[in-house]
N, C-alpha and C positions, 0 to 999 in steps of 0.2 A: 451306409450306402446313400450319395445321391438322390432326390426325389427323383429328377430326369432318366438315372440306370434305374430305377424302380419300374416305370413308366415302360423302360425299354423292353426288361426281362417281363413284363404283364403282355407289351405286343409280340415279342415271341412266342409263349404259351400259347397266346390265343391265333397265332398264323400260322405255325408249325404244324405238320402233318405229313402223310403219305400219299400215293397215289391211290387211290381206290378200283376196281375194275368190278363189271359187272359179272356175277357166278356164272357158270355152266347153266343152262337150259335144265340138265337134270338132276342139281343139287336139288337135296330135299331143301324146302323154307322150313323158315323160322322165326319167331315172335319179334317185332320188331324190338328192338332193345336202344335207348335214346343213348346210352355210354358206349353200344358197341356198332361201328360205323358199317361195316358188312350186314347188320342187318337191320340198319334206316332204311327210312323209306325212300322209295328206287326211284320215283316220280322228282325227286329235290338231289340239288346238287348236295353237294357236302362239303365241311373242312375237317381233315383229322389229321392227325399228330403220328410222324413217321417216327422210324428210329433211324432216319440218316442225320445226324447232328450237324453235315456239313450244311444243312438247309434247313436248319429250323429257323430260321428266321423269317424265311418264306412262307408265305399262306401255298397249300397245296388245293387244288379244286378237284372235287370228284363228278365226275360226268354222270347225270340221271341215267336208269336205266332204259334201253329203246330195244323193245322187239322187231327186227326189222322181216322175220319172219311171218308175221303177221300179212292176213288178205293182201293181195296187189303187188308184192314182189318189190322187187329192189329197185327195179326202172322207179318205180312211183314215189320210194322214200328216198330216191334221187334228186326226184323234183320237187320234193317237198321241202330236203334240206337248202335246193338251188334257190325254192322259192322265200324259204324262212331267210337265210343268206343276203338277197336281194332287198327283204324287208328288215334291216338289219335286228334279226331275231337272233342271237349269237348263240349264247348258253345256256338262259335265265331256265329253260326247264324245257322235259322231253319232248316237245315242238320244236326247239331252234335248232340251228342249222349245226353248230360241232357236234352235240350229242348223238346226232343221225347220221354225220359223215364217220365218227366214230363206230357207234355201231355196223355199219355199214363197213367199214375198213376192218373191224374183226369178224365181218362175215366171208367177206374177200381181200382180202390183202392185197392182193395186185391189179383189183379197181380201179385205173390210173381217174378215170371222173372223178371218182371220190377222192384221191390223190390232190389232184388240182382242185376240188372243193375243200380238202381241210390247206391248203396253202394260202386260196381266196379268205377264208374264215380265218388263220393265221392273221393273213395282211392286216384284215376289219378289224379284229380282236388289239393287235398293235398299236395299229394308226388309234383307234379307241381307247386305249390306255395312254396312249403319249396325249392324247387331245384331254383326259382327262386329269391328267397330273399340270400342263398345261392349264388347267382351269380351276383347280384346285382351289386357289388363295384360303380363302378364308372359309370354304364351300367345303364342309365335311362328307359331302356326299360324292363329290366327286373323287377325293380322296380312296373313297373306300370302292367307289366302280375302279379307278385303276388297278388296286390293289385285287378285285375280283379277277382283272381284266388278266391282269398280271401272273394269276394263279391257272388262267385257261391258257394261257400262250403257254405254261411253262409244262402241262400235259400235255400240249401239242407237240412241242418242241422242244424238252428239255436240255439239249444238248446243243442246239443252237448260238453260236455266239449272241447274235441280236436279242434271243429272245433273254439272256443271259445278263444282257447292258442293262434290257429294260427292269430285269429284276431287282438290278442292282441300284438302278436310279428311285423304282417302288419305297425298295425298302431306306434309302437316304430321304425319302420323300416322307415317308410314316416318320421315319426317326424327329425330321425337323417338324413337321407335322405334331405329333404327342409333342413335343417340346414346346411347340409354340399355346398347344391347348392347355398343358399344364400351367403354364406363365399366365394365361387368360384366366385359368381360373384363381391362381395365386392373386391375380391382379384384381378382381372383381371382389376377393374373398378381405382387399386391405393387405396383403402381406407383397411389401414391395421390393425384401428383399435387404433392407435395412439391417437385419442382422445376419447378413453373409447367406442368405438362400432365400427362397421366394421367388416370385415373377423375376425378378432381373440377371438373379443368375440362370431359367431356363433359357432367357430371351438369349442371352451372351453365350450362351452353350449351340443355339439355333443358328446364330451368325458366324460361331464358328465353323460349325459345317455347313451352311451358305451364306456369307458375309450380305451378299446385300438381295436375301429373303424379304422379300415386302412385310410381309404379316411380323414376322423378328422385328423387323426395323420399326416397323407402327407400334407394337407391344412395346419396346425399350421406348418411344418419344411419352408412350402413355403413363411408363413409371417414372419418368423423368416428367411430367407431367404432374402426377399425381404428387410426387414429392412436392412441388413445388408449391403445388397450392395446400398442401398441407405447412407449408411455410407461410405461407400468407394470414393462414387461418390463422395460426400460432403469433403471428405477428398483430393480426386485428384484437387477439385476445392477449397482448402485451405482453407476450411471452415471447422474448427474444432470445434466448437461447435455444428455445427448441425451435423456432424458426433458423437459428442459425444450423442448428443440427439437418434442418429437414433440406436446406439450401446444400449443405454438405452431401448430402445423399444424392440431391438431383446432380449436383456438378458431378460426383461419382457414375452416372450411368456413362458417361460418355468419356470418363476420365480427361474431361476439360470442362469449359466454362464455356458451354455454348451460349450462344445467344440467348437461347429461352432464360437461361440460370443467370447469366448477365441482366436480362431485365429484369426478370425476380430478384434478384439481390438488391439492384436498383430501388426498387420498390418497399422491400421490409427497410430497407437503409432510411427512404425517405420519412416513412414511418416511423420506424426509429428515433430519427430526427424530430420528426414532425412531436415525437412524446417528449422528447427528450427538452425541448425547449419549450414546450409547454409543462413541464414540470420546473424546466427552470425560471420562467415567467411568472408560476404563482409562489416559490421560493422571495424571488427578489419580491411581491408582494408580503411575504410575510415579514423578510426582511425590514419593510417602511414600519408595520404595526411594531408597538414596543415590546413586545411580548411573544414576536414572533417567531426569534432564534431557532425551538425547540424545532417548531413547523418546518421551518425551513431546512434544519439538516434531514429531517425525516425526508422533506422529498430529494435532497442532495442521496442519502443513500438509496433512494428508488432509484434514479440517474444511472450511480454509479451500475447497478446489477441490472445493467440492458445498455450503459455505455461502452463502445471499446477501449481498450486501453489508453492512454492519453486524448481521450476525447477534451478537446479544447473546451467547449463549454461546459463540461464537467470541470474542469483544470480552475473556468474564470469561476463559476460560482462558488467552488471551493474555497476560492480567494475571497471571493465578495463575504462569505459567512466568515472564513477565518477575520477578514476587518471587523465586520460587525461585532465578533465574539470580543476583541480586544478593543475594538476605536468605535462601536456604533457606528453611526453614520458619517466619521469622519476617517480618513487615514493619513498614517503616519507623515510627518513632515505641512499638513497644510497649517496653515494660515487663514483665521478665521478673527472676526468680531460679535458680540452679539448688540442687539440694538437695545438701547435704554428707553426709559416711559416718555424720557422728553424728545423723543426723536433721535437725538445723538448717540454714537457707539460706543464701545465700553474698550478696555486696552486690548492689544494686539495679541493674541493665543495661536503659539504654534503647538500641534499634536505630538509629543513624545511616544515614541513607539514603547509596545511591551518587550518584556527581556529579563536578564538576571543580569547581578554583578558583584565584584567583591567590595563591600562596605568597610571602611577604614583602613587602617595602617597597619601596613606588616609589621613582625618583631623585630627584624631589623632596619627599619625604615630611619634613614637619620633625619631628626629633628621631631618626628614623633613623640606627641605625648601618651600615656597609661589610657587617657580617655577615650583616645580613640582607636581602642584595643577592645576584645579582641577581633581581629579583620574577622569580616563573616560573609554568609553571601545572603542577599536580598532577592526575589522575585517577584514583577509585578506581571499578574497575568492578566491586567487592562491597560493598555495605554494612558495617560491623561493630556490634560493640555494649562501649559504654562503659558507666565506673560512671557512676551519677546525680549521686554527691558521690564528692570523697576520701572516703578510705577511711578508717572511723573508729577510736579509738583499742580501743573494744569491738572488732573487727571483727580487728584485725592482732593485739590482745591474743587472740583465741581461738588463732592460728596459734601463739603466742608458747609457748602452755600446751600443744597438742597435738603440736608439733613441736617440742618441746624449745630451741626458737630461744633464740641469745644474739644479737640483735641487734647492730651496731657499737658505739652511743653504751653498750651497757649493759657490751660489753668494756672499752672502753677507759674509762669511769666520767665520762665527762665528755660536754657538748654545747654548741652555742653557745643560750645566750638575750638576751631583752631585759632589760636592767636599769636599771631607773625610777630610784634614783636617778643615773645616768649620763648614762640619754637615752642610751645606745649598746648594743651588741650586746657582748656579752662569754662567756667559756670558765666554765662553770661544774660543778664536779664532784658528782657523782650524778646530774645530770641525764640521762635517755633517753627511750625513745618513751611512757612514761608520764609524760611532763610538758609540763606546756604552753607556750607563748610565755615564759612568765618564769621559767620553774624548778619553777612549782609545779604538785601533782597534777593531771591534764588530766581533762575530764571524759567520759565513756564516749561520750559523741555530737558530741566535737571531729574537727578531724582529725587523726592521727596525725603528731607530729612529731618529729623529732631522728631519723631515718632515714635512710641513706646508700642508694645505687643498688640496692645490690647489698643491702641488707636488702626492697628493694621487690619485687627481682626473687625473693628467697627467699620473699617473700609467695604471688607470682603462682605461681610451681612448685608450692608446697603446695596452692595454692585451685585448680589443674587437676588436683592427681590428688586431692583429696577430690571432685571433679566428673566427674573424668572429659574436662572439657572443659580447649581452650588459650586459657588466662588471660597476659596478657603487657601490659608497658607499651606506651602507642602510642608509636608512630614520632613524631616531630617536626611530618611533615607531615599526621598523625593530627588531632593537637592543636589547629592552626592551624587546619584544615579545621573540628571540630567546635566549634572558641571561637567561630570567624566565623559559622556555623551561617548560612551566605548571605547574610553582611554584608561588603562589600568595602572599607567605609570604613577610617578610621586606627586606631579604637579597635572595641571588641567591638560597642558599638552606635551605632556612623555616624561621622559627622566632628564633631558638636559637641564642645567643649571640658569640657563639664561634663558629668558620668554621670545617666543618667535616675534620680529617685529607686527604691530599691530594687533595681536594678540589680546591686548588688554590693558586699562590703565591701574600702573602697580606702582610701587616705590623704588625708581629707579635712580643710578647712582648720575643719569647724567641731567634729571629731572633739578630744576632750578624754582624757589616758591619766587612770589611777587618782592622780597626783601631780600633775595641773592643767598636765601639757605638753601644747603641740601642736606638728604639725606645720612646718617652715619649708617643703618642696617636697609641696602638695597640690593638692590640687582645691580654687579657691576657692568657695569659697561650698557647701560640699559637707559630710556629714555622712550616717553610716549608724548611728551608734550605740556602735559598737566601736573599741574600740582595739586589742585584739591580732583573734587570728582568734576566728570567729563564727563557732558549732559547725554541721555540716554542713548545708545547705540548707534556711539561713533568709533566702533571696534570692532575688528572681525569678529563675524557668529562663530559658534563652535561648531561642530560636526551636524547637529542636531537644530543649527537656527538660531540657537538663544546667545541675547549680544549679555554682557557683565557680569555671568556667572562668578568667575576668574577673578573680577576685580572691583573696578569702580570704588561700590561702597559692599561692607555686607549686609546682610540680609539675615531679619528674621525668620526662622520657621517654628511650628506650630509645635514641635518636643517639649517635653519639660527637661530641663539636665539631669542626666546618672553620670555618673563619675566613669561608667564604663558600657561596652555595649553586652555584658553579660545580661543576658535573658530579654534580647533587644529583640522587638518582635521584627521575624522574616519575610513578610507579606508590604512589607514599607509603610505598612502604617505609622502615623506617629504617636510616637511613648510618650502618654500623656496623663498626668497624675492629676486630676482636679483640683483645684487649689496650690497650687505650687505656682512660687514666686518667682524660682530661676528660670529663664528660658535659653534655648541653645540660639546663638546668630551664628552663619555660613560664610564661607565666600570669605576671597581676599579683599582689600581695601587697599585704596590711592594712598595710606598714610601707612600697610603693613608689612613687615619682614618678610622676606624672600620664606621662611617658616612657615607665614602665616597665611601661605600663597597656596601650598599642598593641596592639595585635592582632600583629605582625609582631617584637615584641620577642623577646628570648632572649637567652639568658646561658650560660657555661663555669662550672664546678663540677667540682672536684675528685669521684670517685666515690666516696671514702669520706667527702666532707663531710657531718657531721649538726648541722642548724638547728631556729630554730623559723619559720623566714622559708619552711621547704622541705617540703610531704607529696608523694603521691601517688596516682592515679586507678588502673585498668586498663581494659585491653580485652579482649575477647572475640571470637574467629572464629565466624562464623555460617555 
């Protein structure tokens, strides 16, 4: 049951009753008895409990008892009730005016004075019950005179239509009345009704049977009220879920979104906010320390559990930490230098994004060799950052002059180049990394040739401590990863046989050298202009930015040679044996086979070989 029908069936109990009448004159008495209402005391009105059920919900009043036989006769208790009447002395006890026109009316019945004094007394009695339901609001006392008032009309009158409306209206008046008391006290006591009963369902029970009750209508704005700011609370103590729970509740009082609950909302929202980028604010400060990652997703998950669903700055700082975690303070695709000791900047570093991909050449791949078997997948779960081009011959010549470098090719006085009239590769003396493809002076924006491993890697050492940062050749599975730049096909750009124009300078069948030879193993139909290499990135970048992957010259990296990629580490680190002599070079070349073009290709090299067929790139840790 209801707390409100609980409530109901307690004011019935206690309004229910009979009519009472005064005994015969010559009944014996008897001991007053406070359970048995005939024999309470005669001096006080009464309430008891009838057995007509069609009226127990009515309060019944019993009239004190009045001796009207008593000294002075009935003229006198005429005047007494005319005069009690006049002084609106109604019922309250054997002085007022109905109990003496009562008694007086069962001394003479056809009394018509006393007739028209209990009609007068009637009227008062009414007009006083209507003026006190009237007055009622929030005035428990008035409440309860109607309901006395209501009990004297209805012994006067019982039968009377009017007196019959007004009983009817009493008793609508208690009902909404306890309704609205028990809601007050629900509401005072904290239970607002949040879990399906409480103050809010009496208040909504009070308005149903009188929609626009003042005191219902106050009581609903106070739970819709109190919700609210137990929203706020929950909000100032950064608890946004139960602020959003309690914001729920008040918008439930009114089954809309009134204005109050509209600016509350307003309000934890802005708060919300107001945390929510002040968590992301000292985030992006941990972000700058180095060390700060950890911090920083810790308060990304605080975020997340008080932001709503695609909250945008949840969405960016997620982003910001996902770069961080892979690029630091850089992201994928930029373009960067760093400054050297003598003022000047070091080669151009575009950021390669992190990813996975498949390493080498499938089993049926044509023109594949064993070595570069078997395909596998690589995964780098940091970005790094490569040069844009080889590294140009200005570039390692700065190193050459501050570092006092004697590079390989310039100890030993010799290096391999091309020689035109040959048509072959041959040993030629004086030549080193200041010359070009054929021997002769290279020019300052070529790439650097005639270079052995270990003059690239003396490059990289010097270009980290004028920076500060670690410069180093990539790994093998470096290389791969950034030539394919998310091409899986056979060559750098897809499976066709012929290279997109401008793509890259390769050995092409319409390519003519300075003495009118050409190629026998090229690309037919193919032409970029050059015959040797073609000074640093005057070719389109690949997907990823970087110009000569593809072509130009190859390129050392930092592997030692295996004959295969069994047991080739998956992290892209590069497989590197201490002391070992072979090194793996990448990358197509201006003088190689359409073969030696594949993405998957590689080759063994001696580590002190210096060519003009061979330069070098670097990478950077980000």
């Amino acid at each position: 049951m209801r707390a409100s029908g609980q409530a109901l069936l307690w004011i019935a109990v206690l309004l229910a009753g009979g009519c009472g009448r005064a005994p015969d004159a010559g009944a014996p008495a008897r001991a007053p008895d406070p359970a048995d209402p005939a024999t309470a005391d005669p001096a006080q009105p009464s309430v008891t409990v009838s057995g007509d059920e069609r009226h127990a919900v009515f309060g019944v009043w019993a009239p004190p008892r009045v001796d009207v036989s008593e000294p002075g006769g009935r003229a006198a208790w005429r005047a007494r009730a005319d005069e009690a009447l006049e002084a609106g002395h109604l019922y309250e006890d054997a002085e007022a005016a109905v109990p003496i026109y009562l008694a007086l009316r069962d001394a003479d019945p056809g009394d018509r004075a006393v007739q028209r004094g209990l009609q007068r007394a009637l009227a008062r009695v009414m007009a006083g019950a209507r003026s006190a339901l009237a007055a009622r609001g929030v005035d428990d006392a008035a409440m309860q005179r109607a309901e006395r008032l209501a009990a004297v009309a209805r012994t006067l009158a019982p039968d009377d239509p009017q007196v019959q409306g007004l009983q009817r209206e009493v008793e609508a008046a208690r009902r909404l009345w306890s309704l609205n008391r028990a809601g007050e006290a629900d509401l005072r006591a904290g239970r607002l009704g949040e879990q399906g009963n409480g103050a809010l369902g009496y208040f909504r029970d009070a308005l149903l049977l009188q929609p626009d009750d003042p005191r219902a209508l106050q009581g609903r704005a106070a739970v819709e009220s109190a919700a609210i700011g137990r929203a706020e609370r929950a909000a100032r103590a950064v608890d946004f879920a139960s602020a959003e729970k309690w914001l729920g509740h008040a918008q439930a009082v009114r089954e809309d979104e009134a204005g109050a609950v509209r600016d509350a909302r307003e309000r934890v929202d802005a708060a919300r906010n107001a945390r929510i980028v002040a968590l992301r604010d000292a985030a992006l400060r941990d972000l700058a320390r180095g060390d700060g990652l950890r911090d920083a997703r810790t308060r990304l998950a605080d975020i997340l559990q008080i932001a709503p669903p695609g909250d945008p700055v949840a969405a960016q700082l997620r982003q910001r930490i996902d770069l961080a975690t892979h690029y630091g303070a850089f992201r994928p695709g930029q373009v960067f230098t760093d400054p050297l000791d003598d003022g000047s900047r070091g080669p151009q570093m575009v950021v390669v994004p992190h990813g996975a991909f498949r390493m080498g050449a499938l089993d049926n791949e044509p023109g594949a060799a064993d070595a570069e078997k078997p395909a596998h997948y690589v995964r780098f779960d940091r970005g790094f950052a490569m040069s844009l081009t080889e590294v140009t011959v200005a570039e390692f010549g700065r190193f050459v002059a501050q570092a006092g470098a004697r590079p390989r090719a310039t100890r030993r006085g010799n290096s391999i180049v091309y020689d035109e009239r040959s048509g072959n590769f041959a040993r030629r003396s004086g030549a080193d990394w200041r010359s070009g493809y054929d021997g002769r002076p290279a020019a300052q924006g070529d790439p650097v040739l005639h270079v052995s491993v270990r003059d690239a890697e003396a490059y990289a050492a010097w270009l980290s401590a004028q920076t500060g940062r670690h410069y180093r050749l990539p790994s093998e599975a470096e290389f791969e990863y950034a030539l394919r730049a998310g091409n899986a096909g056979r060559f750098p750009w897809g499976d066709d046989a012929i290279p997109p124009g401008r793509a890259g300078n390769f050995a092409g069948g319409n390519d003519v050298s300075p003495g009118g030879r050409t190629w026998n193993n090229a690309f037919v139909g193919f032409g970029d202009g050059y015959w040797g290499p073609a000074p640093t990135g005057r070719f389109e970048p690949n997907a990823w930015g970087l110009h000569d992957l593809a072509g130009n010259v190859s390129e050392w990296v930092a592997d030692c040679w295996h004959a295969s990629y069994r047991r080739a580490p998956a992290d892209g680190a590069a497989w590197f044996n201490p002391g070992c002599r072979s090194r793996v070079v990448r990358g197509g070349v201006w003088s190689g086979s359409p073969a030696q073009t594949r993405s998957a290709w590689r080759s063994p090299m001696d580590s002190d070989m210096t060519s003009a067929r061979i330069g070098f790139r670097l990478v950077r840790g980000i």
